[in-house]
C-alpha positions as CSV (number, residue, x, y, z in Angstrom):
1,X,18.3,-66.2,5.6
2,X,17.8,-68.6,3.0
3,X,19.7,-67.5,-0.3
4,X,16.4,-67.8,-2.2
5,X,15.2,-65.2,0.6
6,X,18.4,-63.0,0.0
7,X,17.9,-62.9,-3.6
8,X,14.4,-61.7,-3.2
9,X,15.6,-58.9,-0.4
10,X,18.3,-57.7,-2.7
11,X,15.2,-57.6,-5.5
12,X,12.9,-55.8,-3.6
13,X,15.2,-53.0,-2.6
14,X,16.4,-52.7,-5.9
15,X,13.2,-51.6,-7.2
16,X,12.6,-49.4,-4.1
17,X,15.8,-47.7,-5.2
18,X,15.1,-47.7,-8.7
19,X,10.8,-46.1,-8.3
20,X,13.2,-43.6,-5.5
21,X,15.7,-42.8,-8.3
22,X,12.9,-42.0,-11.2
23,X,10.9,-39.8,-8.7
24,X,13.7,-37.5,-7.6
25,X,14.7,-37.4,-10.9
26,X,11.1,-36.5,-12.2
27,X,11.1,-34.0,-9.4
28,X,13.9,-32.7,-10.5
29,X,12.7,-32.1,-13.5
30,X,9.9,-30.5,-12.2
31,X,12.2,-28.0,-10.1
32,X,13.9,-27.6,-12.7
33,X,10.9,-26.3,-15.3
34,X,9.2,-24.2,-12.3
35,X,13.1,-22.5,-12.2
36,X,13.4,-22.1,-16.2
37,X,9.6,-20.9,-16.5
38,X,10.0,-18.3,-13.4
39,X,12.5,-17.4,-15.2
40,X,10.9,-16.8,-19.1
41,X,7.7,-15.1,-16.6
42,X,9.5,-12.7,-15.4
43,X,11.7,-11.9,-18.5
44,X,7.9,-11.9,-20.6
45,X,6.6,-9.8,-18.2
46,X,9.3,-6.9,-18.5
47,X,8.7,-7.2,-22.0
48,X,5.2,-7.1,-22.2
49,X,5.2,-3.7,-19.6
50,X,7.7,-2.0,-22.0
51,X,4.9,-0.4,-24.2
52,X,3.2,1.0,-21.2
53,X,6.0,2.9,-20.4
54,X,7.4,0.3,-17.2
55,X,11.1,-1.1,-17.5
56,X,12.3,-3.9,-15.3
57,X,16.0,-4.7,-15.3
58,X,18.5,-6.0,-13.0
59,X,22.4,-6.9,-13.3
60,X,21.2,-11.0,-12.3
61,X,18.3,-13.1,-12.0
62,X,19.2,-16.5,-9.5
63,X,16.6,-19.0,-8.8
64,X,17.6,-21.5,-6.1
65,X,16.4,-23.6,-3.2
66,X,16.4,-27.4,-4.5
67,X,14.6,-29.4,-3.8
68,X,12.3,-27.3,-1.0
69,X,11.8,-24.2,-2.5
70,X,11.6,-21.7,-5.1
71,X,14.1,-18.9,-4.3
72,X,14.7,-16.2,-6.8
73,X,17.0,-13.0,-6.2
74,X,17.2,-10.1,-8.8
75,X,20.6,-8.7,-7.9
76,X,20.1,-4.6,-8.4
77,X,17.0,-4.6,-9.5
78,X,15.7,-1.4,-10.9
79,X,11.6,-0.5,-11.9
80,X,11.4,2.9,-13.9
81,X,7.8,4.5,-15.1
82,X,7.8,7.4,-17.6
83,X,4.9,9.0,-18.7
84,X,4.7,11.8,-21.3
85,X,2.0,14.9,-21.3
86,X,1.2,13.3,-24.9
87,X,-0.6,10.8,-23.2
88,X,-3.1,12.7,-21.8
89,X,-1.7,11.7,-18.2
90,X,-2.2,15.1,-16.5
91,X,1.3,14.7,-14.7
92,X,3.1,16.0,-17.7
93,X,6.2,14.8,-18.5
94,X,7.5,12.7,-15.4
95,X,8.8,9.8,-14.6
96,X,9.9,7.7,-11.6
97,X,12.8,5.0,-10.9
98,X,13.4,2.6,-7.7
99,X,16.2,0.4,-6.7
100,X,17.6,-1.7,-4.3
101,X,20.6,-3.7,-4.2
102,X,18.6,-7.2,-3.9
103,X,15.0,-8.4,-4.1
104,X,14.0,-12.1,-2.6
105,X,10.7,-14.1,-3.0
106,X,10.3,-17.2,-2.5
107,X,7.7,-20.4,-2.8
108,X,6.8,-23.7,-2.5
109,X,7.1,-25.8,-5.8
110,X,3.8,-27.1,-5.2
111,X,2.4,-23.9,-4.5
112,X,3.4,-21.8,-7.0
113,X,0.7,-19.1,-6.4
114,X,1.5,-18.4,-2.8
115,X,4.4,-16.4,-2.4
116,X,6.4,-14.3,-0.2
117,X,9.0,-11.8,-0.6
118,X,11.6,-9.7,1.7
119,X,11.2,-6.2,1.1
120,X,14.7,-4.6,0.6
121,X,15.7,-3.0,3.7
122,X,16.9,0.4,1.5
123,X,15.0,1.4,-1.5
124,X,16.3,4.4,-3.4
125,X,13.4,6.4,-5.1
126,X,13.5,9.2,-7.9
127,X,10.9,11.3,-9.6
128,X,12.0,13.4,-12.1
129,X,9.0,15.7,-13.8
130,X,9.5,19.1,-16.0
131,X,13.2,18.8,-15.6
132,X,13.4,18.7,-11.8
133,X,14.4,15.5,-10.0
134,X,13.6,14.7,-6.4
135,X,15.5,11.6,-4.4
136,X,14.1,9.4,-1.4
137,X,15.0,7.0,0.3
138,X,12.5,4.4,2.3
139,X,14.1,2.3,4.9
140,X,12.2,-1.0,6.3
141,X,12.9,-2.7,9.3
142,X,12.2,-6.4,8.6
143,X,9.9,-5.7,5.8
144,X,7.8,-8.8,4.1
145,X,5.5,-9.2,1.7
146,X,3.1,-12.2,1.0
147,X,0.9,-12.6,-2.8
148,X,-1.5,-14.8,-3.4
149,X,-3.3,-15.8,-6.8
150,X,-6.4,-17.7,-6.5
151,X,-9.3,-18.5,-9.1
152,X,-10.3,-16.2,-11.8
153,X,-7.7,-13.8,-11.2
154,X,-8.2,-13.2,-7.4
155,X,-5.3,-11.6,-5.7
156,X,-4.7,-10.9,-2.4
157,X,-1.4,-8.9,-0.9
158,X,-0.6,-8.6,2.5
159,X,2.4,-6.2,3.6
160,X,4.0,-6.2,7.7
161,X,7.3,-3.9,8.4
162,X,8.7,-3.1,11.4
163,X,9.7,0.6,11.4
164,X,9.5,2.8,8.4
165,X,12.0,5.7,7.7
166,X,10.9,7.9,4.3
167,X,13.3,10.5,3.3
168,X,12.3,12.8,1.0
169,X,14.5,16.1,0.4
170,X,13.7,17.9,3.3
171,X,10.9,16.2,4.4
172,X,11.0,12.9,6.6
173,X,8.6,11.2,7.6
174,X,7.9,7.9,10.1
175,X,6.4,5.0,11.3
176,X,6.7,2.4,14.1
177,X,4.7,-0.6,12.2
178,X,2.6,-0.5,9.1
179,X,0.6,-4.0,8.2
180,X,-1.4,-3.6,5.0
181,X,-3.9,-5.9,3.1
182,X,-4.9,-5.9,-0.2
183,X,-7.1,-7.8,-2.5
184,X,-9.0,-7.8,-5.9
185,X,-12.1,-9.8,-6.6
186,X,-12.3,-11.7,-10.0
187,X,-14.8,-8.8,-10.6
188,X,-12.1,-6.3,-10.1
189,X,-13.4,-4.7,-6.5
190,X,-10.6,-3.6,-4.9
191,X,-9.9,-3.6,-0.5
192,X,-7.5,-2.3,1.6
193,X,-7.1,-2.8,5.0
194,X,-4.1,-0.7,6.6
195,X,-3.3,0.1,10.1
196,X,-0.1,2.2,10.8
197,X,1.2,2.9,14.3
198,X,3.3,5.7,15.5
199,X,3.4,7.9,12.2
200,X,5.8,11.3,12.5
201,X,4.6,13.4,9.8
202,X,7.1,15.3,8.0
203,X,7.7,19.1,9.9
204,X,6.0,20.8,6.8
205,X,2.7,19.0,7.9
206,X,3.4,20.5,11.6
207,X,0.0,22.4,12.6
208,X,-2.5,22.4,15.4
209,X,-2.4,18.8,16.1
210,X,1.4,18.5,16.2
211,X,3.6,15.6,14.0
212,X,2.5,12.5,16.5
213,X,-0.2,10.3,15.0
214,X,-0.1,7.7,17.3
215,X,-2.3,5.2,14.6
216,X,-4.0,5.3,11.7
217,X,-6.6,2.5,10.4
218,X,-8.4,2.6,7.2
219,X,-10.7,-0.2,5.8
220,X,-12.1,0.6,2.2
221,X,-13.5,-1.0,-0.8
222,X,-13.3,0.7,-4.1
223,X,-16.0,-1.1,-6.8
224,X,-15.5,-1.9,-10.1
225,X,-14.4,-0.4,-12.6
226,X,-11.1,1.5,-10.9
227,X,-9.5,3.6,-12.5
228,X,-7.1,3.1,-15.4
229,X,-4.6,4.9,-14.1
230,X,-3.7,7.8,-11.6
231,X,-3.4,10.1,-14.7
232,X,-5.9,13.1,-14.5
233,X,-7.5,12.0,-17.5
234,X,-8.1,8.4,-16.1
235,X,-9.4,9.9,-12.8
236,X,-11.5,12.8,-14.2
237,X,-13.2,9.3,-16.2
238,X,-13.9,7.3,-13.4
239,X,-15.3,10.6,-11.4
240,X,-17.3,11.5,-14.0
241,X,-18.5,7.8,-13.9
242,X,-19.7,7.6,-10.7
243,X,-16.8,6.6,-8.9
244,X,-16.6,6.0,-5.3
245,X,-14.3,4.8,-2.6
246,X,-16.4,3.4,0.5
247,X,-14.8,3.8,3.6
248,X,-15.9,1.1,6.1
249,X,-13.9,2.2,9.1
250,X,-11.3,4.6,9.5
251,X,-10.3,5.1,13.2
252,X,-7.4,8.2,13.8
253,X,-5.9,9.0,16.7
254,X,-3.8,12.5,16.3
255,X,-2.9,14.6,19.4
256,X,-5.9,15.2,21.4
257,X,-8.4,14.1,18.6
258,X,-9.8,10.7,18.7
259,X,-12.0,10.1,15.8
260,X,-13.6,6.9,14.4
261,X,-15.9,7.0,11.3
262,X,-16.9,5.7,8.1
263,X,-18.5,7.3,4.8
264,X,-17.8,7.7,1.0
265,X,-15.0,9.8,-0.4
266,X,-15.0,10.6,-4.5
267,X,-12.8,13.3,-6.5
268,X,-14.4,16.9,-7.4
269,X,-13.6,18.4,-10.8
270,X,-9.8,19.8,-9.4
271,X,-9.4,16.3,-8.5
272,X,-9.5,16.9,-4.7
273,X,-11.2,14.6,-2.0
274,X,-14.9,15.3,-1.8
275,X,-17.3,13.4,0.6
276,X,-18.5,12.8,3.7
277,X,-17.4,10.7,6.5
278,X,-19.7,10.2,9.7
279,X,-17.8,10.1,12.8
280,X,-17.6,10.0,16.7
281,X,-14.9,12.2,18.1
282,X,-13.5,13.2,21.4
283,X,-10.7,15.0,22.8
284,X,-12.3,17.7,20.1
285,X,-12.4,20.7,23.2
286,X,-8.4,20.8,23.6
287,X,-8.4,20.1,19.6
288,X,-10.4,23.8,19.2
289,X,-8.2,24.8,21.8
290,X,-4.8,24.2,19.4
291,X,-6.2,25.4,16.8
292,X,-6.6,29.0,18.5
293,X,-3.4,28.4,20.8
294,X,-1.7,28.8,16.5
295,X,-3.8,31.4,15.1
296,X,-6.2,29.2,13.1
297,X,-9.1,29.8,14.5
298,X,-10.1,33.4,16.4
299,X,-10.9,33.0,19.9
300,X,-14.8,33.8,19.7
301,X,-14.8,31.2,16.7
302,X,-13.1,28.4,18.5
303,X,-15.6,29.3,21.8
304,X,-18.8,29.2,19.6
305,X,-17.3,26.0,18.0
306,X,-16.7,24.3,21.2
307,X,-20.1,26.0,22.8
308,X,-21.7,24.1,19.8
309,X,-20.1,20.9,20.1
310,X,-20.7,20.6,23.2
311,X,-24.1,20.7,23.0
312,X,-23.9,17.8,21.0
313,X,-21.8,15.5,23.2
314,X,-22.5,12.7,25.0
315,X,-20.9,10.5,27.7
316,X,-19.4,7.3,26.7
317,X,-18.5,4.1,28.7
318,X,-15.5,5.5,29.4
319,X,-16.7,8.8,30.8
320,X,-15.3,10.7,27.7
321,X,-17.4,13.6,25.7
322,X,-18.1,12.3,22.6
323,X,-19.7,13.6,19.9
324,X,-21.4,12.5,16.5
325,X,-19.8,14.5,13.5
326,X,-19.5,14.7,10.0
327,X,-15.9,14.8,8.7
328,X,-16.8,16.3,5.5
329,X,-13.9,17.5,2.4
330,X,-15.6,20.2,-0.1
331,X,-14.4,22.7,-2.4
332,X,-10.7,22.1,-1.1
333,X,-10.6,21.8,2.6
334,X,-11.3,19.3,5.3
335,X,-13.8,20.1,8.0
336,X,-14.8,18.3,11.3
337,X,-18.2,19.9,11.7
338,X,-18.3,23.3,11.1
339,X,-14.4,24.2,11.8
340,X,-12.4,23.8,8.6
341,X,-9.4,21.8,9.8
342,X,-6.8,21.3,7.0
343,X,-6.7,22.4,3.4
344,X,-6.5,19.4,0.9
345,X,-4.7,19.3,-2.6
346,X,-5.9,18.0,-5.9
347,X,-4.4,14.4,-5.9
348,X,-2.8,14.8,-9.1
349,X,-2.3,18.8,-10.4
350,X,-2.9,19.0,-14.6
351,X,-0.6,20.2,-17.2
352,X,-0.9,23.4,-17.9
C-alpha cells in the first residue's frame, strides 16, 4: 500500500471511529435520560396518588441494564391504601398494605411502553378495618406480568403464574396456573379474560360440590363508564346508572358439574350479584345428588329437581345429558334452575 493509500485508510477509520464514538455517546445519553425520567415517573407518580389516599415507598429505587435494557428494582417496596368512612366509601374506616422484598420490570429503551415485570414470589398483605387487622400472604411460582401502553391511553395487561398459594388466617386457598388478560379501550371499556386451573377453595367454602375446581374461565367486558371506585357509594352510582358486566363465556368445571354459559351480571340495592347467565350443564344428576347426600336439599326436592331436569336434557356428541339452564343470582342466592345452589354476599357491606 501506497503511503498516500495508508494515509487515506488511517482517515477513513478515524471517522468511522469518531461517527461510532458520538453515537454511543448520544445513546448514552439517551439511556441515561430514559434511567433519570423512570426515575422522576415514578417518584411523581407516588406523589400525585398521595391525595387519594395510595402511598408508594421503598428503601431503593435502581435502574440498570446498559446499554440493552431498562431494569428498575424497588428494593422493599411497600403500596398502602386507606380509606376513611368520611368519604363516603361504604368500607368504613379501612385500609390495606402490601410488600415484598423486591419488585423487577424491565424494557426495551426503544420501547418504553412495553414492559414486563417479575411478580415477587412472596407478597405480604394486610387489611386493617374498624380496628381489626387481618395478614396474608400470596405465594407465586414464576409469576410475570407484561403492560402495554398504546394510543390514546389504551392499556393492555397480561398476567401468567405458575402455582398460587393465598394464605389468609385460617383460610387457604390454591391454584395450579392462573393466566389473566386485561385491557382498557381509549373509551374506557374494560375486558378480562382469566382462566385458572386447579383452584382448592379455602375449607370454609367446603359444600356440596367439594374444594376441587378443576378450571375456571371467565371472558367479560364491562362498558363505559366503570365505576369510580369499589366504594359502596361509587357502586350503588354506577348501578343506579345502568351498569352492567357482560359475560361472554364463562366455562366452570366443579366436581360433578360442568357448566358453560354466558349472560349479564349487575349489583342489586345490597350490592349483591344480580343477573342471569344462560348455560348448558351436565354432570347436574350426581350434583342434585350431593346436595341431598349434605342436607341441602330434601330428598323429594332433589328427585323433583332431577325428575325436572331431566326432562329437559339432551344428548350431546359425547353421549353426556346436557341440559339448557339459566344460572340466575336474585335477592341473595345463586340458583342453577330452580335449585338454589349457594348464597351470595353483598360485594362490599356499608357502614353502619
Amino acid at each position: 500500500m501506497t503511503p498516500s493509500r495508508r494515509r487515506r485508510a488511517v482517515l477513513v477509520i478515524a471517522l468511522g471511529l469518531a461517527v461510532l464514538t458520538a453515537l454511543a455517546g448520544g445513546y448514552g445519553l439517551y439511556w441515561t435520560a430514559a434511567a433519570r425520567g423512570i426515575e422522576r415517573g415514578i417518584a411523581d407518580w407516588a406523589a400525585a396518588r398521595r391525595a387519594e389516599g395510595v402511598a408508594l415507598d421503598y428503601r431503593a429505587l435502581d435502574v440498570a441494564g446498559f446499554p440493552l435494557a431498562l431494569v428498575v428494582t424497588l428494593a422493599e417496596p411497600r403500596l398502602a391504601v386507606s380509606r376513611a368512612a368520611a368519604s363516603g366509601g361504604g368500607f368504613g374506616d379501612y385500609s390495606w398494605r402490601w410488600a415484598a422484598a423486591r419488585l423487577t420490570a424491565r424494557a426495551r429503551p426503544w420501547s418504553p411502553n412495553r414492559v414486563t415485570v417479575a411478580l415477587p414470589p412472596l407478597s405480604r398483605i394486610t387489611v386493617a378495618r374498624a380496628g381489626r387487622e387481618t395478614a396474608a400472604t400470596l405465594r407465586l411460582d414464576d409469576g410475570r406480568a407484561a403492560i402495554a401502553v398504546g394510543a390514546r391511553g389504551a392499556t393492555r395487561v397480561t398476567v401468567e403464574t405458575g402455582a398460587a398459594l393465598l394464605d389468609w388466617g385460617a383460610a387457604r386457598a390454591r391454584a395450579a396456573r392462573i393466566s389473566g388478560e386485561g385491557t382498557r379501550t381509549p373509551e374506557r371499556a374494560l375486558t378480562l379474560a382469566l382462566d385458572i386451573a386447579g383452584i382448592e377453595l379455602p375449607a370454609t367454602l367446603d359444600g356440596p360440590l367439594g374444594r376441587k375446581v378443576p378450571r375456571l374461565v371467565l371472558r367479560a367486558t364491562l362498558p363505559p363508564p366503570a365505576p369510580a371506585s369499589a366504594a359502596a357509594g361509587d357502586l350503588d352510582a354506577w348501578r343506579a346508572a345502568g351498569g352492567r358486566v357482560d359475560i361472554a363465556a364463562l366455562s366452570l368445571r366443579w366436581g360433578p358439574l360442568a357448566l358453560d354459559g354466558r349472560g349479564t351480571v349487575t349489583l342489586d340495592p345490597e350490592l349483591r350479584p344480580e343477573g342471569r347467565i344462560d348455560s348448558r350443564v351436565s354432570g347436574w344428576r350426581p350434583a342434585i345428588g350431593a346436595f341431598v347426600a349434605a342436607g341441602r336439599l330434601k330428598p323429594r326436592d332433589g328427585a323433583l329437581a332431577a325428575s325436572f331436569l331431566g326432562l329437559m336434557a339432551r344428548r350431546d356428541g359425547n353421549g353426556r345429558a346436557v341440559i339448557a339452564v339459566a344460572l340466575t343470582a336474585r335477592k341473595g342466592k345463586l340458583y342453577l334452575g330452580p335449585v338454589a345452589i349457594a348464597r351470595l354476599a353483598p360485594l362490599v357491606r356499608r357502614a353502619k
